[in-house]
C-alpha positions in Angstrom: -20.3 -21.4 -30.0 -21.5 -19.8 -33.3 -19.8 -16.5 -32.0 -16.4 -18.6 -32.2 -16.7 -20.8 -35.3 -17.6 -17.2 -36.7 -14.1 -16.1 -35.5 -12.3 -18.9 -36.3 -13.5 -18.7 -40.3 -13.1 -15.1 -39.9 -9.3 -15.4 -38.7 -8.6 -18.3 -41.1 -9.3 -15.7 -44.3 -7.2 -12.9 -42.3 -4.1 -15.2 -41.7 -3.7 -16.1 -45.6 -5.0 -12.5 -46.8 -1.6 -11.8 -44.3 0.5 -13.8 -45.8 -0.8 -12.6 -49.6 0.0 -9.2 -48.7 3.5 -10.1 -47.4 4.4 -11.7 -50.8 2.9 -8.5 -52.8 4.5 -6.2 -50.2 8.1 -8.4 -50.9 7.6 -8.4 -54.7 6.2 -4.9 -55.2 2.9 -5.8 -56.3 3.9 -8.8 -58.8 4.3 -12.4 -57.0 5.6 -14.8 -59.2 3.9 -17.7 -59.6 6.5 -20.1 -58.1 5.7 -18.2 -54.9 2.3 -17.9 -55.0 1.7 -21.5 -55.9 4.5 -22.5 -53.3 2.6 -20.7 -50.5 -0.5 -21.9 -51.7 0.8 -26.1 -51.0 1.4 -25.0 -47.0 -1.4 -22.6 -46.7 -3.6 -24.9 -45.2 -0.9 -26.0 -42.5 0.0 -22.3 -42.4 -3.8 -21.8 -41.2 -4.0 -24.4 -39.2 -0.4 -23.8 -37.0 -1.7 -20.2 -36.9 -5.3 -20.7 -35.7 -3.8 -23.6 -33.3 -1.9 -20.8 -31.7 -4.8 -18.5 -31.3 -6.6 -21.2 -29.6 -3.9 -22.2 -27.2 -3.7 -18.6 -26.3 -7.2 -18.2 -25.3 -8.4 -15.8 -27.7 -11.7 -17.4 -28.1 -12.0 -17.3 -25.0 -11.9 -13.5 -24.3 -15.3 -10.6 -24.8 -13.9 -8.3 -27.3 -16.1 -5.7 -26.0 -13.3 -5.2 -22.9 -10.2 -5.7 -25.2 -7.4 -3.9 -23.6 -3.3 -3.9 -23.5 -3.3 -7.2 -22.2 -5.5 -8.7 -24.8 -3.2 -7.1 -27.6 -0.1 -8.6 -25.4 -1.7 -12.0 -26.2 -2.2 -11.3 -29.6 1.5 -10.1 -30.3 2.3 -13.9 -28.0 0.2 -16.0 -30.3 0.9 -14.6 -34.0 4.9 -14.9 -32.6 4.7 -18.5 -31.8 3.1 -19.2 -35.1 5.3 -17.6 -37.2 8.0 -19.0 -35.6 5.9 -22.2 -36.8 5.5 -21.0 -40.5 9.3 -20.0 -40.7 10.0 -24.0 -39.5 7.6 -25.3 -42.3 8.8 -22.4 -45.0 12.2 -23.6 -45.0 11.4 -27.3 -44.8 8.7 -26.9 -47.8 9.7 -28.2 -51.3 8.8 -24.0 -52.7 11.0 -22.3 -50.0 9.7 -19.0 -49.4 12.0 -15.8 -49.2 13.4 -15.9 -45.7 11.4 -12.3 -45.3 7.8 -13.4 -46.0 7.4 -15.0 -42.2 8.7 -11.6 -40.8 6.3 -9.5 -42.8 3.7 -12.3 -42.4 4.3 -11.1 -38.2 3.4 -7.8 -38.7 0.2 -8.1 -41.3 -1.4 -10.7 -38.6 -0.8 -8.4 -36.1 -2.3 -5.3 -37.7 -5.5 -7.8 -39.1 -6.4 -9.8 -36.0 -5.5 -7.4 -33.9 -6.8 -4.8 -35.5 -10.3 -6.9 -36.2 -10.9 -7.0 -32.1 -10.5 -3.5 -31.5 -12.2 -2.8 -34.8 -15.4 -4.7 -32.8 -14.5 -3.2 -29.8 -15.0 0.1 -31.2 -18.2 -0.9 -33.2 -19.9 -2.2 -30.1 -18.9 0.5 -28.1 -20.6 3.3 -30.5 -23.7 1.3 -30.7 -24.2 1.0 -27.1 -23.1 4.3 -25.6 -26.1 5.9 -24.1 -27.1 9.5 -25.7 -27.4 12.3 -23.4 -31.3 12.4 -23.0 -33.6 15.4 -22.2 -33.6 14.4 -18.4 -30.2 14.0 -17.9 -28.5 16.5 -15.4 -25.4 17.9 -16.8 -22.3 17.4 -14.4 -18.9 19.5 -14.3 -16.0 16.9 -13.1 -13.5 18.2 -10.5 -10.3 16.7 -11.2 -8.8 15.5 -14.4 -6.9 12.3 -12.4 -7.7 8.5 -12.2 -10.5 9.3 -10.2 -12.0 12.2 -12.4 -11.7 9.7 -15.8 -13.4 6.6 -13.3 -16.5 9.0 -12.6 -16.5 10.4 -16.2 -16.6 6.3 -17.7 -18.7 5.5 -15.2 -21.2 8.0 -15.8 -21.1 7.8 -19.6 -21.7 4.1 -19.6 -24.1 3.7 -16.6 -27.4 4.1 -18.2 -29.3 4.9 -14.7 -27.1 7.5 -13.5 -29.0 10.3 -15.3 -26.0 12.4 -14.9 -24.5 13.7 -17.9 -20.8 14.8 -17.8 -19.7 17.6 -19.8 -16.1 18.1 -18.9 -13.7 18.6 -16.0 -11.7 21.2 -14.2 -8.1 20.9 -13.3 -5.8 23.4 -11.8 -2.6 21.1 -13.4 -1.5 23.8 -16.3 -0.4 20.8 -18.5 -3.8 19.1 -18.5 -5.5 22.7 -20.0 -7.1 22.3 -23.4 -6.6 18.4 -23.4 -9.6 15.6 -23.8 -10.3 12.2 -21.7 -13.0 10.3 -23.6 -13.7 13.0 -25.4 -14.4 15.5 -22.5 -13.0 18.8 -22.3 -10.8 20.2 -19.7 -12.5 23.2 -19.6 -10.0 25.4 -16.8 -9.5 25.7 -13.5 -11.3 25.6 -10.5 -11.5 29.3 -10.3 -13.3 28.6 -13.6 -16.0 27.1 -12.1 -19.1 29.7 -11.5 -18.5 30.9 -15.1 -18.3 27.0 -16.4 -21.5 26.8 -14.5 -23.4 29.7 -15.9 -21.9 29.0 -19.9 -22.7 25.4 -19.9 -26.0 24.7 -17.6 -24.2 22.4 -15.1 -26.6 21.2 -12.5 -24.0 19.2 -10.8 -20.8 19.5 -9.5 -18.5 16.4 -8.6 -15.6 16.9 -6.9 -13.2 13.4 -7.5 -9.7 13.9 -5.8 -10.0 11.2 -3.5 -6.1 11.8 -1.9 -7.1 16.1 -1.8 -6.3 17.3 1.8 -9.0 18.9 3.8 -8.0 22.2 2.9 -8.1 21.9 -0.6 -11.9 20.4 -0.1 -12.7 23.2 2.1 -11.7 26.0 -0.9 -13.5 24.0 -4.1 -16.5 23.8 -1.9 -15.8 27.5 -0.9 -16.0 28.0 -5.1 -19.1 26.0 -5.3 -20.8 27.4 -2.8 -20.9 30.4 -4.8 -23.4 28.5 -7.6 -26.7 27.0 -7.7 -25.3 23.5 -8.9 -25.6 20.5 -6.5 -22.5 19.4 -5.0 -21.3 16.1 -4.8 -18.1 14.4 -4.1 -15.9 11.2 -4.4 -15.2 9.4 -0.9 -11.4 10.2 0.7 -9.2 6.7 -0.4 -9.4 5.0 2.5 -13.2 5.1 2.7 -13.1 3.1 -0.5 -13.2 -0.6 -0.2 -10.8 -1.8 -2.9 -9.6 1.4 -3.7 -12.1 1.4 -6.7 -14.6 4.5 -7.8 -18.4 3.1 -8.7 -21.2 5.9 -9.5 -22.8 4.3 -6.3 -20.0 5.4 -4.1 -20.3 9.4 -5.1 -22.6 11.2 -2.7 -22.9 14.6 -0.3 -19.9 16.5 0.9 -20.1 15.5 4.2 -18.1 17.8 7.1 -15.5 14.7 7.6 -14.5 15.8 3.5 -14.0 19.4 4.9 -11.3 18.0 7.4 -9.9 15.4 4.7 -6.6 13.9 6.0 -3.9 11.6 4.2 -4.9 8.4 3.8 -3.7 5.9 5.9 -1.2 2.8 4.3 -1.4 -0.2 6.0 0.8 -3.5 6.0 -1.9 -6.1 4.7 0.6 -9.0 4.7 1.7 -7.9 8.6 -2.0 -7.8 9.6 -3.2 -10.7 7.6 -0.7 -12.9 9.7 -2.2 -12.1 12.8 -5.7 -11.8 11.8 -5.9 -14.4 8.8 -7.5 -18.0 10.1 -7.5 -16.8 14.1 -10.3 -16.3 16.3 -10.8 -12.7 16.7 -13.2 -11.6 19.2 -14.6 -7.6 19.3 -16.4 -6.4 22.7 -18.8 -3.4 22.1 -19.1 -5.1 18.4 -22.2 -2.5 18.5 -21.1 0.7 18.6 -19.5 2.9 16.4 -15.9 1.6 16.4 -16.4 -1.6 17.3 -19.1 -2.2 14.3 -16.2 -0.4 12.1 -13.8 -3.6 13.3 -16.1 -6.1 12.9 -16.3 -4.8 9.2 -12.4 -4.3 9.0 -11.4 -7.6 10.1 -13.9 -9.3 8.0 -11.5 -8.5 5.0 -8.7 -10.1 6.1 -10.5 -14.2 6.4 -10.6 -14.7 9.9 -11.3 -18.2 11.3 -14.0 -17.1 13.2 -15.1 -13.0 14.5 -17.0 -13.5 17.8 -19.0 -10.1 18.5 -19.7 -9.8 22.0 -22.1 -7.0 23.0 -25.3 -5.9 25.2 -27.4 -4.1 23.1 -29.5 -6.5 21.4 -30.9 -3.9 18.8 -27.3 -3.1 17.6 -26.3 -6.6 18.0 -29.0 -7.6 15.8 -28.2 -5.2 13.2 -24.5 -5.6 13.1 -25.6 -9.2 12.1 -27.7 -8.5 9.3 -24.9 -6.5 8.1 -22.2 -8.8 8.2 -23.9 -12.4 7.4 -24.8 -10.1 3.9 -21.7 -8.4 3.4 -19.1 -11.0 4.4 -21.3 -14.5 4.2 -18.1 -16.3 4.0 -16.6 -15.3 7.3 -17.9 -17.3 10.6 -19.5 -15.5 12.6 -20.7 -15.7 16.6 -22.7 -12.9 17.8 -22.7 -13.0 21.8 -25.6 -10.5 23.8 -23.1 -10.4 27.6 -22.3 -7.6 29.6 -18.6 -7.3 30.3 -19.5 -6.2 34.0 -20.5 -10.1 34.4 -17.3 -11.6 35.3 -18.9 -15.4 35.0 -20.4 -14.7 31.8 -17.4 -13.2 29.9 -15.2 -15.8 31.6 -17.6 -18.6 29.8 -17.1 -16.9 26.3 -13.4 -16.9 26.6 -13.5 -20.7 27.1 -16.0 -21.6 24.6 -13.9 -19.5 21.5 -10.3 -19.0 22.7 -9.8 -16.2 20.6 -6.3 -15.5 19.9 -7.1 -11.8 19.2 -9.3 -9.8 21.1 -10.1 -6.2 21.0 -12.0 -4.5 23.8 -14.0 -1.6 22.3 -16.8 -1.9 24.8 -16.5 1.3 27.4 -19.4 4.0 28.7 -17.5 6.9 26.8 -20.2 10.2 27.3 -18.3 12.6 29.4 -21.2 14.6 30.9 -23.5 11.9 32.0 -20.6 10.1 33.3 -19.9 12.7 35.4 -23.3 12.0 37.0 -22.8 8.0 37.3 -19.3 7.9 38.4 -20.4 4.2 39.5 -21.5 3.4 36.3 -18.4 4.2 34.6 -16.0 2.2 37.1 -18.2 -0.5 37.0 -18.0 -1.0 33.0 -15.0 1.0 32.1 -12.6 -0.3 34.8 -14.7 -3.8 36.1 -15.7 -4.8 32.6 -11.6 -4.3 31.0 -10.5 -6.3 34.4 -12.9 -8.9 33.4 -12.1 -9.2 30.0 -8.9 -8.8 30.3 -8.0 -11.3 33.0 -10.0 -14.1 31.3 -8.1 -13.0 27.9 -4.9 -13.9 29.6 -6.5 -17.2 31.4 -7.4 -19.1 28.4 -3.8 -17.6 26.6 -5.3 -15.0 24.1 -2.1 -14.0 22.2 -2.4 -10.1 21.9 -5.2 -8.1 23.5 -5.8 -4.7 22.1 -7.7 -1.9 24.7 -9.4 1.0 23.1 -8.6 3.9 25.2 -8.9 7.8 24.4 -6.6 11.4 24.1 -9.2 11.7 27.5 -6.8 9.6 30.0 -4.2 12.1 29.3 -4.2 14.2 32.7 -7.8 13.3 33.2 -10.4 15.9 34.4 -13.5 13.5 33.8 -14.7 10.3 35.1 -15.0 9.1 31.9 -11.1 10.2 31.4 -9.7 8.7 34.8 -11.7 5.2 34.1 -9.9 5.0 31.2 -6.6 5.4 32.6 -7.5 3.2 35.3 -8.4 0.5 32.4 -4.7 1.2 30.7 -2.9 1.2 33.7 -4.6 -2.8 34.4 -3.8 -4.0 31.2 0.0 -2.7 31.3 0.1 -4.7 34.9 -1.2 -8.0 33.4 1.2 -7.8 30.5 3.9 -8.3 32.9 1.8 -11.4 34.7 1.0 -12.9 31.9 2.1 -14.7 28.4 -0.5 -12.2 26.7 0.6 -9.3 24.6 -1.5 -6.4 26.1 -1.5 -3.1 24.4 -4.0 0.0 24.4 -4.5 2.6 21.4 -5.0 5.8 22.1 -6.9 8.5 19.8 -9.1 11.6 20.0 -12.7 12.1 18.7 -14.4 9.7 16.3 -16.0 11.9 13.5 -19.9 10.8 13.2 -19.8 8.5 15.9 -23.1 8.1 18.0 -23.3 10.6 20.4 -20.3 12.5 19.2 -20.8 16.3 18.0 -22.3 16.4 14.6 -24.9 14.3 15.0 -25.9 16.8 17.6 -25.2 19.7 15.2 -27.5 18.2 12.6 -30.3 18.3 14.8 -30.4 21.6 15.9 -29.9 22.5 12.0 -32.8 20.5 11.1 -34.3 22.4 13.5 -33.4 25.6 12.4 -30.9 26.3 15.7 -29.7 27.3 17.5 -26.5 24.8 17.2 -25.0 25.2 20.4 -20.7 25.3 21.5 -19.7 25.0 24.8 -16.8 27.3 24.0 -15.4 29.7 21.3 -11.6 28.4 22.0 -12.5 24.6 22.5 -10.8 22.8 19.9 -10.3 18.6 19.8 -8.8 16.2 17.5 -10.5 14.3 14.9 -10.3 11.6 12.9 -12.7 9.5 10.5 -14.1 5.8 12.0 -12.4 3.8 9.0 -9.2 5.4 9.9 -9.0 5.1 13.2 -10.2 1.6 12.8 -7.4 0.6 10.4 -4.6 2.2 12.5 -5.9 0.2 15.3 -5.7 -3.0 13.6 -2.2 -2.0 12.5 -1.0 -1.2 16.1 -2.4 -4.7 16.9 0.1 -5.8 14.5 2.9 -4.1 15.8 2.1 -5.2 19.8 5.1 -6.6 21.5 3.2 -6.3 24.7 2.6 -3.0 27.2 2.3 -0.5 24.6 -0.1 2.6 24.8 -0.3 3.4 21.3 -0.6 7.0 20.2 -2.6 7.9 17.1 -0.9 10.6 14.7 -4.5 12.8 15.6 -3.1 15.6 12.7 -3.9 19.4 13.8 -6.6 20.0 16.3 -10.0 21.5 15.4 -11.9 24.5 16.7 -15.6 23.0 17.7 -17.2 26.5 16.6 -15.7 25.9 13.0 -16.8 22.3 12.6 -20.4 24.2 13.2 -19.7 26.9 10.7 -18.8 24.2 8.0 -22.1 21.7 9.2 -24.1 24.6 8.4 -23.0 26.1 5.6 -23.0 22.5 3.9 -26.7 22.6 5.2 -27.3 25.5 2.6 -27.6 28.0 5.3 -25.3 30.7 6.9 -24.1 30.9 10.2 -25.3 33.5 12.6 -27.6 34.6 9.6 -29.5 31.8 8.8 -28.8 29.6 11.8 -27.1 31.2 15.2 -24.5 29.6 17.5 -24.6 30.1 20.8 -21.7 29.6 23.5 -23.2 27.8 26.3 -20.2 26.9 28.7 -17.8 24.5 29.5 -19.3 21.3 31.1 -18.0 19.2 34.1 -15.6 17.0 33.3 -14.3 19.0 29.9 -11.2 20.6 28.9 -10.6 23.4 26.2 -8.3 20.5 24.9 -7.0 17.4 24.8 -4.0 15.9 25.3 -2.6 12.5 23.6 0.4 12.5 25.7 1.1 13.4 29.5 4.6 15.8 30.0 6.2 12.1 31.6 5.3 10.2 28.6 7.0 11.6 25.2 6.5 9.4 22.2 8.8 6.9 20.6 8.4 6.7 16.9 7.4 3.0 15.4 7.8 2.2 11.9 4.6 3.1 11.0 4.4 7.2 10.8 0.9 7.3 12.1 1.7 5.6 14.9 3.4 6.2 18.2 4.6 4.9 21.3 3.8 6.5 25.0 7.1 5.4 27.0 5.4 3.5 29.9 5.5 5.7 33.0 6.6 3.1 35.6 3.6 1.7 37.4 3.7 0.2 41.0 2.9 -3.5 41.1 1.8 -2.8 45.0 -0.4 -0.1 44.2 -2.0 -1.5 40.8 -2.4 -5.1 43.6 -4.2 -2.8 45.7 -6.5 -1.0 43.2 -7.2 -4.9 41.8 -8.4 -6.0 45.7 -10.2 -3.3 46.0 -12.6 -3.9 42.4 -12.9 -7.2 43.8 -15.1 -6.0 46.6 -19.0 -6.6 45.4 -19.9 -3.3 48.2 -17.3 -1.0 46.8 -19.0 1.4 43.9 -22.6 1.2 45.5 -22.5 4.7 45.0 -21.0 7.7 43.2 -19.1 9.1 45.9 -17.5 5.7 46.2 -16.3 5.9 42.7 -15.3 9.3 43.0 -12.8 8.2 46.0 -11.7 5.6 44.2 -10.4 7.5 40.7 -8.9 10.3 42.8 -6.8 8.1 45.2 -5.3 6.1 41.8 -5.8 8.8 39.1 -3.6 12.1 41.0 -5.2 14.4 38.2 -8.4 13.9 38.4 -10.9 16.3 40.5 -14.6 15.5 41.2 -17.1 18.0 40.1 -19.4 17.0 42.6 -21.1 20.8 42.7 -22.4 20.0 39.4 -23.3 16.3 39.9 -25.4 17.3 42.8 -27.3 20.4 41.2 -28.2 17.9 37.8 -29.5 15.4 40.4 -31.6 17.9 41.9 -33.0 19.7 39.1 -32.5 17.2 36.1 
């Protein structure tokens, strides 16, 4: 309050002093008197139409210490409306003043109040900027963009950063020799080791967000070469609102290395079928259905009902959630999907009107080993969800499926076809809009390969690849996750959705990168060895079979599979026989079963028995 009456005095003095300089800038220095006296009979109204305006414009209402564009915009609104006020009471006043004086009046206000806020802004600004201290690690900015000017505020103002930026590196030739907050652009990226050596840097932050993998891959190439720490800015999508923090900067991780587009999304499209609704997410534990859970969150659902059965990860997911989106409702249900009663209970109790079925046994080698197992949750479990989906009238039903039902060669591969091949049936039974999405590997995801590199690193190696030619596709967890929730949008019913999976990936190269961003060098440091192509694996992977082709949707990420045509006899058949409780009491059992209704897949069972034996 004293703050204000001080600005309000303080702006009372700079309107008049305004208005006296307007009548010494009209005269030339020599007002006479008839003027000065004649402004002096409406100063006080002048003040108060002036100061009335300020008010009404919220400009005591505002912390100076943020003044920006917009606050000058308001100031330019306000000092117009008065003097439109002081022109009114001018030509009505017994002393007319000259026509000009409100028009100069405009633009001495302007410069004087407006000029007072930034004046402060400045003023507190220099007083509170934090001085590089003793401790401070110096820190070499790459990328003179919005990003690169975020980090370089951020770091300057956030006192427990202990990072010290000293300028940035740009390879844009218009940007050389130029300043943001008063920090160099010091060269190129080529520039780099010698910047490091010249000015001390102990840290190295790389903040293009949008940079393609390859681009990634060649700065850390550059920094590789120097004894500064590396750090980096997250890809856009991986940003929650699309905002850099100092807290969000960390390690180049190997998912930087293969940096992709990021991924636009229609949020009004997705909010309409998301917003308010019921959404329920089976396997809400694992890696892509936790990722969902998170996703959907953002976009104000009625109610998210997590169904899983792992209690640890069930537990944890909670924790998460209830702290990160308190506002949302949330049910968290411990069921296995294999129990047909139990899931059938669920469905009655929430009637969700979107559900999406990440839940699925997806390890290809020990599925080879447990055929049954696989049929039992992978096919059983998306029959059970599925049917009772349609029972209580879910409106769309999205299946998470895999590049690995593409001319399947594993269990884990056929079940999943199997589980497509269902839901495309009941979209024609029933009023539900069915769809799967189909995508390749998840990058980080539990039990995926890096995880399994960083362990043999840690332990010094060997990190072990199947094959020197075995390449898959890739894609980060948020992304796939968001282009899933899109595709759920975009479900008219029947659709296998095909994820834009970008170029394919040699294996031994993701383990060339994962070690040399461990510090190390491969087959010097840490050796890979070629151990042999497991059951149930192929050099690649496909996201289409030859039948299929793609139709393009209006989304350039996303494709359509055309439906091969399915037979309603033989999909009746498969359905009677998953209904008998005897069928998969054993692996051979499951073995006949995907070969009779998957024509592309062949058993390993060699292998299977040999791991029995000796495993």
């Amino acid at each position: 309050m004293r703050l204000r009456v001080f600005m309000l005095l303080g702006d009372a003095a700079l309107v008049n002093l305004a208005y006296y300089c307007a009548l010494l800038l009209r005269f030339e220095g020599s007002i006479p008197s008839k003027y000065l006296y004649g402004y002096l009979d409406v100063a006080l109204v002048v003040t108060a139409v002036s100061l009335g305006s300020l008010y009404v414009h919220d400009l005591y209402n505002r912390i100076w210490k943020y003044a920006s564009t917009d606050d000058l915009l308001a100031i330019i609104r306000a000092v117009t409306v008065s003097t439109v006020g002081v022109a009114v009471i001018g030509y009505f006043s017994p002393s007319p003043l000259p026509r000009s004086i409100p028009i100069l009046g405009w633009m001495f206000n302007i410069l004087f109040i407006g000029g007072s806020r930034f004046v402060w802004r400045l003023l507190v600004d220099r007083l509170s900027e934090p001085r590089q201290t003793v401790r401070a690690r110096k820190a070499l900015i790459v990328g003179a963009g919005d990003a690169g000017a975020t980090v370089a505020r951020e770091l300057r103002h956030h006192r427990a950063a202990e990072i010290w930026p000293v300028g940035f590196v740009d390879d844009d030739p218009g940007k050389q020799k130029m300043q943001i907050f008063g920090l160099p652009i010091l060269g190129t990226r080529d520039d780099i080791p010698r910047l490091v050596q010249q000015h001390g840097i102990e840290e190295i932050i790389i903040a293009i967000p949008s940079a393609p993998g390859e681009v990634i891959r060649e700065i850390v190439s550059i920094c590789k070469a120097t004894p500064a720490k590396l750090k980096i800015v997250p890809a856009v999508y991986d940003l929650i609102d699309g905002k850099v923090t100092v807290s969000q900067i960390r390690e180049v991780e190997l998912e930087d290395l293969l940096g992709r587009e990021p991924v636009s999304i229609d949020m009004e499209e997705i909010a309409g079928y998301l917003g308010d609704q019921v959404v329920m997410v089976t396997g809400a534990a694992g890696s892509i259905g936790s990722e969902l859970c998170r996703q959907i969150c953002r976009f104000h659902p009625g109610r998210l009902v997590a169904v899983d059965f792992s209690e640890n990860g069930l537990f944890e997911l909670e924790m998460e959630l209830k702290e990160s989106f308190p506002q949302v409702p949330l049910s968290v249900e411990l069921a296995d999907i294999r129990e047909k009663r139990r899931i059938e209970r669920l469905m009655e109790e929430y009637r969700p009107a979107v559900v999406f079925h990440a839940a699925a046994h997806k390890h290809v080698p020990l599925m080879e080993i447990h055929p049954e197992e696989a049929v039992k949750n992978n096919i059983i479990g998306t029959r059970n969800v599925a049917e009772a989906a349609a029972r209580v009238g879910v409106k769309t039903f999205v299946l998470i499926s895999t590049d690995k039902a593409v001319n399947p060669t594993s269990v884990m591969g056929a079940t999943k076809r199997v589980a497509e091949m269902i839901i495309q049936h009941l979209d024609r039974v029933s009023d539900t809009r069915f769809a799967a999405v189909r995508f390749g590997n998840v990058l980080g995801s539990r039990g995926s390969v890096i995880p399994v590199f960083k362990r043999q690193i840690e332990k010094g190696g060997p990190v072990t690849v199947t094959h020197p030619d075995m390449v898959r596709y890739f894609m980060t967890v948020s992304e796939a996750v968001q282009l899933v929730i899109q595709a759920g949008a975009m479900a008219r019913g029947g659709e296998v959705f095909v994820l834009d999976m970008g170029k394919p990936v040699k294996i031994v190269d993701l383990a060339r990168d994962l070690i040399r961003l461990s510090g190390f060098e491969p087959d010097k440091d840490i050796k890979i060895e070629f151990t042999g192509i497991r059951p149930g694996e192929k050099l690649f992977e496909e996201l289409l079979t030859a039948e299929e082709g793609v139709t393009a949707t209006r989304h350039r990420k996303i494709y359509i599979a055309k439906n091969n045509c399915i037979d309603t006899e033989t999909i009746e058949m498969m359905l009677g026989e998953l209904n008998r409780d005897d069928k998969f009491s054993n692996a051979d059992s499951a073995r006949d079963f995907l070969s009779r209704f998957v024509p592309s897949y062949r058993p390993y069972h060699k292998h299977v028995a040999a791991t029995r034996s000796f495993g």
